[in-house]
Structures are given as C-alpha cells and as structure tokens.
C-alpha positions in Angstrom: 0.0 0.0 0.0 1.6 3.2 -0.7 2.6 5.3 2.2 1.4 8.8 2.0 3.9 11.8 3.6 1.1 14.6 4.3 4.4 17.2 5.0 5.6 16.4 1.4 4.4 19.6 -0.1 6.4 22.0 2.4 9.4 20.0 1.6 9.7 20.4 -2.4 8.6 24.2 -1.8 12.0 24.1 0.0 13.4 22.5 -2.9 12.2 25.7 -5.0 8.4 24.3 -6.4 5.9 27.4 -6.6 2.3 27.4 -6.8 1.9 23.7 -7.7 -1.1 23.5 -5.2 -3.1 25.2 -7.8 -3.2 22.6 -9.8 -6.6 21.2 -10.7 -5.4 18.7 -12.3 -7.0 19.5 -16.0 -4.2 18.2 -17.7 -3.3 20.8 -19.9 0.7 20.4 -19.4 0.8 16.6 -20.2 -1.0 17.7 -23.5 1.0 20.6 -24.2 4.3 19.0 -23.5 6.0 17.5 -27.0 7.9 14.6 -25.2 5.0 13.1 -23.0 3.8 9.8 -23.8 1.1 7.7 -23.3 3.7 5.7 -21.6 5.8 8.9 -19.9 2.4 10.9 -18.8 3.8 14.4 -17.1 4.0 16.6 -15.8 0.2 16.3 -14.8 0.6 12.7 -12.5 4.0 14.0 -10.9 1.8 17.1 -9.8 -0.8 14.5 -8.5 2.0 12.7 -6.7 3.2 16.0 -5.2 0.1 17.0 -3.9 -1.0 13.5 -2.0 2.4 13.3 -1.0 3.5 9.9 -3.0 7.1 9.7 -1.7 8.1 6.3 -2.4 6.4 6.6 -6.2 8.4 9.7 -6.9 11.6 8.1 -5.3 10.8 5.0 -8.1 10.3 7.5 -11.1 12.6 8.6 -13.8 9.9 10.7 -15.2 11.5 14.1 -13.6 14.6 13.5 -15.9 12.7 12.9 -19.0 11.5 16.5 -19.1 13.8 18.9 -20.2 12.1 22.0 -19.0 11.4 24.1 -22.6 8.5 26.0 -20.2 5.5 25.6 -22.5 3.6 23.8 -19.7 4.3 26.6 -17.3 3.4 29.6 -19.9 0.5 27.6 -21.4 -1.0 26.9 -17.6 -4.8 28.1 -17.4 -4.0 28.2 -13.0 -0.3 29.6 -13.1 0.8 26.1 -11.0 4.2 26.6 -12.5 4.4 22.9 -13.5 8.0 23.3 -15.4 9.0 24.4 -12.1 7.6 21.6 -10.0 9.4 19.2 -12.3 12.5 21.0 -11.9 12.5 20.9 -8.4 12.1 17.4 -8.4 15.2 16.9 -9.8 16.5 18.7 -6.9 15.0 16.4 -4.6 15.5 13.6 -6.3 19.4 14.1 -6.1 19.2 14.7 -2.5 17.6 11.3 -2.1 20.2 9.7 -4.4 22.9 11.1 -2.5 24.0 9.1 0.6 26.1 11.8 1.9 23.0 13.8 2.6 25.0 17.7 1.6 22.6 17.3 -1.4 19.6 18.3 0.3 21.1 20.5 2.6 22.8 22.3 0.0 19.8 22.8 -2.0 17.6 23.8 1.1 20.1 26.4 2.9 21.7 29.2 0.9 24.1 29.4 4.0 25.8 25.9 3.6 26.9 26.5 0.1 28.2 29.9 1.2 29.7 28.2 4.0 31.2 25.4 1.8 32.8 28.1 -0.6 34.3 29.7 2.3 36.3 26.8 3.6 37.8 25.7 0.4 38.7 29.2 -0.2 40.4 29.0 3.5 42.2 25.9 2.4 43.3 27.0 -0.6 45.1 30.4 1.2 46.3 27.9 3.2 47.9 25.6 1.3 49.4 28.6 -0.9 50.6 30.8 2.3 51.8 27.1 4.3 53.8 26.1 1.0 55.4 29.5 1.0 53.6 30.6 -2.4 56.3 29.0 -4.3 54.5 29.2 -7.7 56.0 25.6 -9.2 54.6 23.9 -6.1 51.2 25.7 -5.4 51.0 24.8 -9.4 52.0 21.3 -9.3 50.4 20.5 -6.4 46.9 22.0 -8.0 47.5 19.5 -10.9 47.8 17.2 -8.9 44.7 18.3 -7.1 42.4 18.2 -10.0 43.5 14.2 -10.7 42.9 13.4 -7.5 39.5 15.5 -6.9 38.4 13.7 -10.3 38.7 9.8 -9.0 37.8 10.3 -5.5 34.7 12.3 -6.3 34.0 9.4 -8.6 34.7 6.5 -6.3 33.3 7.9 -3.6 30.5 9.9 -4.3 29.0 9.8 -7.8 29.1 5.8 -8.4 28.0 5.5 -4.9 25.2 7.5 -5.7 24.2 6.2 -9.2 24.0 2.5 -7.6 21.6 4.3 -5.0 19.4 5.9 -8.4 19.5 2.4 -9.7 18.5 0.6 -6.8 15.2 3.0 -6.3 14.3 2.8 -10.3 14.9 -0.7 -10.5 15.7 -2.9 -7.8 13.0 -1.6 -5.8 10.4 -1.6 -8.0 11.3 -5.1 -9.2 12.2 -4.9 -12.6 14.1 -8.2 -13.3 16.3 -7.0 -16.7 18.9 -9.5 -18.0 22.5 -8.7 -18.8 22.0 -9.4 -22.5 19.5 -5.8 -21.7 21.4 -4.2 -20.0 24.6 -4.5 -22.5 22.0 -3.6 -25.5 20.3 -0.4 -24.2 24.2 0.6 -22.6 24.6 3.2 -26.0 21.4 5.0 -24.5 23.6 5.9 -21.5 26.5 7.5 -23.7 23.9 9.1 -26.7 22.6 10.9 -24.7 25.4 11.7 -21.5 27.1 13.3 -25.0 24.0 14.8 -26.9 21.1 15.2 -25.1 19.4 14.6 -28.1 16.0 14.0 -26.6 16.0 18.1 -25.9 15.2 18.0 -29.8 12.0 16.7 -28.9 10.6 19.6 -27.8 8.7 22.5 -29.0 10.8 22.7 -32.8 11.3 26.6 -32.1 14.6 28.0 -33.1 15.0 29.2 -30.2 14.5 25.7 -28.7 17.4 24.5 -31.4 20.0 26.8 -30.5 19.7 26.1 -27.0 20.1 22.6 -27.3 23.3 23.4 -29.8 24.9 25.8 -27.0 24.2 23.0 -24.4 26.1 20.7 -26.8 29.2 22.6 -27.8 29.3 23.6 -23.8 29.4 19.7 -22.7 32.1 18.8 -25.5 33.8 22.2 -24.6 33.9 21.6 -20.3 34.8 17.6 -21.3 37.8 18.5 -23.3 39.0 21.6 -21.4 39.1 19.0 -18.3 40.7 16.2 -20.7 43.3 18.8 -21.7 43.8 20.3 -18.2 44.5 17.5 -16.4 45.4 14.9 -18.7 47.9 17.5 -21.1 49.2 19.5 -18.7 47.8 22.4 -20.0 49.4 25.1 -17.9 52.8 23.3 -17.9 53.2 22.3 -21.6 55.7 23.6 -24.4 53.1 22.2 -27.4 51.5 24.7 -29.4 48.9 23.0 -30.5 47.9 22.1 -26.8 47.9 25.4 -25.5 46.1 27.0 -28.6 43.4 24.1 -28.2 43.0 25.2 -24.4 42.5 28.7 -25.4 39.9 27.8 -27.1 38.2 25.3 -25.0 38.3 28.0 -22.1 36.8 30.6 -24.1 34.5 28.9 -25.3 33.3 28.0 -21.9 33.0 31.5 -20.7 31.3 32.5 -23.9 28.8 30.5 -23.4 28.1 30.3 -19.7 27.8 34.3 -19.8 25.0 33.9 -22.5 23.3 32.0 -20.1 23.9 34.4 -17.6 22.5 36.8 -19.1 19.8 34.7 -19.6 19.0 34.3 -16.1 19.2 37.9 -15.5 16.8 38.6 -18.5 14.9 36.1 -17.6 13.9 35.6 -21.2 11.8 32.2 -20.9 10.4 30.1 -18.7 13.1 28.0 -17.7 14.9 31.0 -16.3 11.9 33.1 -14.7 12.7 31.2 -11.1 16.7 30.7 -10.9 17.3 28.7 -7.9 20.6 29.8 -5.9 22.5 26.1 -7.1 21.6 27.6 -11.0 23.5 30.7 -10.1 26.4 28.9 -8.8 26.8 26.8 -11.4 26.8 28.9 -14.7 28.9 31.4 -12.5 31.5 29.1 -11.2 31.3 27.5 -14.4 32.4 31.0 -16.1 34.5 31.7 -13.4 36.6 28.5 -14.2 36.8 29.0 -18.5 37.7 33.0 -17.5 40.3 32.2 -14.5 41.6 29.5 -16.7 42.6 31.5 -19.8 43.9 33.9 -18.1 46.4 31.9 -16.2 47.4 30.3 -19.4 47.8 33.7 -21.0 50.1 34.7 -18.1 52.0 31.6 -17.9 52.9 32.7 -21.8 53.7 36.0 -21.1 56.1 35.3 -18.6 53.7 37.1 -16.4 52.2 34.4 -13.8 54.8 34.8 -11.1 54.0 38.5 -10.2 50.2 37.8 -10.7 50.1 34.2 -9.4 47.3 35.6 -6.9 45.7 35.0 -9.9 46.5 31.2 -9.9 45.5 31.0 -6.4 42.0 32.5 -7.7 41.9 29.6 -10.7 42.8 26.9 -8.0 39.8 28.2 -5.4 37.3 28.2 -8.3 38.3 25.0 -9.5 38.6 23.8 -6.1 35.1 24.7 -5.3 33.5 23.5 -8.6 35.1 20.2 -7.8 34.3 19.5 -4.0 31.1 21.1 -3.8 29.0 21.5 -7.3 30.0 18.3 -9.5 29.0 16.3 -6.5 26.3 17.9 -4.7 24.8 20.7 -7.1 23.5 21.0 -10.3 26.5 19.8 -11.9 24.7 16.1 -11.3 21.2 16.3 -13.0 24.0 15.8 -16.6 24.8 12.4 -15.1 21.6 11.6 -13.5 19.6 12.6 -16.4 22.1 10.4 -18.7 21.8 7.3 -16.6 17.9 8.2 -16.0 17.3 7.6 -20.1 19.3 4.6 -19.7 17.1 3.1 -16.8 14.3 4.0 -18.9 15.5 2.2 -21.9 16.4 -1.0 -19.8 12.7 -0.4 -18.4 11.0 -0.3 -21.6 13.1 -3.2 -23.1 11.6 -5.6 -20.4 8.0 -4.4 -21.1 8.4 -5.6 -24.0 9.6 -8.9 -23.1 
C-alpha cells in the first residue's frame, strides 16, 4: 500500500516548487508538453504525486529526468501552477535522495551551507598557498595534482555510490528483473545521450529551442575537453602549441557561453529561467568563473607574467577547487549524469516491457 507523507508539499517548496497546489489537475501540461507519452504521462501525474504526497512513487520515477524544462507547460498553464517548475525541483529532490552523503539536500535547502562550503575551500586553498610558501611551481603542481585526485575520489566515492543508490530505487525496488543481455544492449542509450542530449530535440521545434540545445552541446564537449586537456595534457605546464592553442579555445569557449546563459538568467527571457534557484547561479557562475580564470592563467603563464600575478593562480585553483568539492557532486552539476543514466534506466525499463 503506498505510504502517503502529508508534510511532502512543504518539503519540495523548499526544494524551489511554486504554486503547484493550484493545480486542478486538468491536464493541460501533459497535453501541451512535445515529449509526454502515453507511456511517460507528465507533468500532470508527478503534480498528482506531489500534492497526495507519494514519496516512495516519486523516489521510483525517472519521469522528472525525462523533461527537459522548454517551459511551454508553465506559460500555457490556465492556474499559473508553474508545473516546469515543480518538475525541476524534483530533480533537486531527487538528487538529495540519491545522494548518501546527505550535503545534497542540505545544499539545496540552505543558501548558508553553500556559502559556507565556498568559504572553507577558499580558506584551504590560502592555506595551502601561504603554508607552501607561495612558491609558484609547487602551489601549481600541487593544484595539478589536485584536480586528478579530486576527479577519482569524487567518482569513487560519491558519484558511483550514488548512481547505484538511483538504480536501486528505479529498479531494484520496483522489481524490474532486466537480464545482462538488456542491460549491454540499451548501454549506448547511456553514452547518446550523456554526450548529446538529443531527446532536448524533442521539444517544441522553435529556433530558439534548437540553438539552445546546440549551445548546451558545444558547452558539454567544450567543459569535457578543457578537463581532458587540463588534467590529462598539462595544460598550464606544456611547451606544445597545438595544446595550449586548443585550451585557449576550449576555455573561451566555456565563458562565452556560460555568460549567455547568464545573461539569460538575469533577462529572464523564458520560462526555464523566470525562477533561478541559488544552485543555478552557482553553477553557470563558477562554471564561467573557471573557463575565464583558466585562460587567463594560461595567458600569463605565456607572457612570462604568472609569477608576479600568481594571486591570480590562487584565484583559478579556489574556483576549480570549489567547482570540484562542492557543485559536481552535490549541485546541479549532477542532473548531466543523473539525467544520462535516467534515459538509460528507462531504456532497460521499456526493453523488459516488452519482453
């Protein structure tokens, strides 16, 4: 029998829902929305949910990540429920239960632990540079060293950790036996769309819609080889032309973009960015923060330039340092791999309804 949690609604307003107790359930987002099945019916039954506080049903659903939040079902809304929003927030919640570390939720809830999150890493970052005696080769090999050993443990510890959690509430839970023959066949579903998102092309076929989607894509590949040549090519400490000229324009190509979106969020042009959460800010910021801080540190290294600005350095190193203990693990940074392994779930749960 499902068990019914009558406090549910004040906890996804925390999460950053608004107005979706105004529902009256007519429907009119599920029919509006371009990638709702008969099969994948929302937003309208994930509003239901919400309201008679369904806890373990949302827990179980991969519905959440299947909308991509293009905001017709909020604009189009006869009661102003803000549905788009309510989905979005979901998400939120939905990573806080996935996460067994439990910072998720408290990061989403409370403005003050992020803030106090950023704070200490900064302090350990002035730390390590003032303890090591801001010698500039160390501060900088030890930070490249820092961003190889952020990347596995984060993994290992944290991320996998968590995606066995997401599987074990999507599948296990609900009781979907799926062989390993399934599993291996609907793996490319995981990787198609971790690398294109291509399901955003689903939605409403607006221009607008399209170049999204295409900024989204070229800022994935962009962030995916900036980190690839970063860490794996040394890319403050090599000699090779072609490296340094391809991280110049993976970093710029990162801020570019990420100040669009920005501006975006100030504008707040569409939908999608009418209610900006603070863990939206802090990711396209940080995420700027890190393409800016990074070309610039590059620039300096190859003007001969970096030792009497390596405060700048220190900067690059807090940023990255920030981005990589606090966001990619517990902010938004997560819905990219959640919502990968979520169509991937859904694939595997498809394949054995059809069995």
């Amino acid at each position: 029998m499902p068990t019914i949690n009558p406090n549910f609604s004040d906890e996804i307003i925390r999460f950053g829902a608004k107005d979706f107790n105004l529902c009256f359930n007519c429907g009119n987002c599920t029919a509006i929305c371009s990638l709702a099945t008969n099969d994948d019916t929302f937003p309208r039954e994930l509003i239901r949910y919400s309201t008679l506080g369904l806890e373990d049903e949302l827990k179980s659903s991969l519905k959440p990540w299947l909308c991509y939040y293009c905001g017709e079902c909020s604009t189009d809304c006869p009661r102003q429920a803000n549905p788009g929003e309510l989905m979005m927030s979901l998400r939120r919640w939905l990573t806080a239960q996935y996460d067994w570390t439990g910072l998720s939720g408290l990061l989403y809830k409370h403005l003050w632990t992020y803030i106090l999150g950023m704070v200490l890493v900064l302090g350990a970052v002035i730390g390590l540079s003032y303890f090591s005696g801001y010698s500039q080769s160390e501060v900088m090999h030890i930070g490249h060293l820092f961003e190889m050993v952020a990347i596995a443990c984060v993994f290992s510890f944290i991320l996998l950790p968590n995606i066995i959690r997401m599987w074990y509430f999507t599948i296990l839970r609900p009781r979907i036996k799926a062989s390993i023959k399934t599993y291996a066949i609907t793996l490319k579903e995981l990787f198609v769309h971790m690398f294109t998102q291509k399901r955003f092309l689903g939605c409403e076929p607006t221009r607008e819609n399209k170049m999204r989607w295409l900024l989204h894509l070229v800022l994935v590949f962009g962030y995916l080889s900036l980190l690839f040549t970063t860490v794996f090519l040394d890319w403050f400490g090599t000699s090779s032309k072609f490296i340094i000229w391809l991280g110049y324009f993976e970093s710029a190509i990162i801020f570019i973009i990420t100040f669009l979106f920005i501006q975006k969020r100030l504008r707040k042009v569409d939908a999608m960015h009418q209610h900006s959460q603070p863990s939206d800010w802090f990711f396209v910021i940080w995420l700027f923060l890190m393409g800016l801080t990074a070309f610039i540190v590059r620039l300096l290294v190859d003007v001969n330039a970096i030792e009497d600005l390596f405060w700048i350095y220190v900067i690059h190193l807090t940023v990255l340092a920030q981005w990589a203990l606090i966001i990619v693990p517990f902010g938004k940074w997560t819905h990219f791999l959640y919502r990968s392994f979520a169509m991937y779930f859904d694939s595997i749960q498809k394949a054995v309804n059809k069995e």
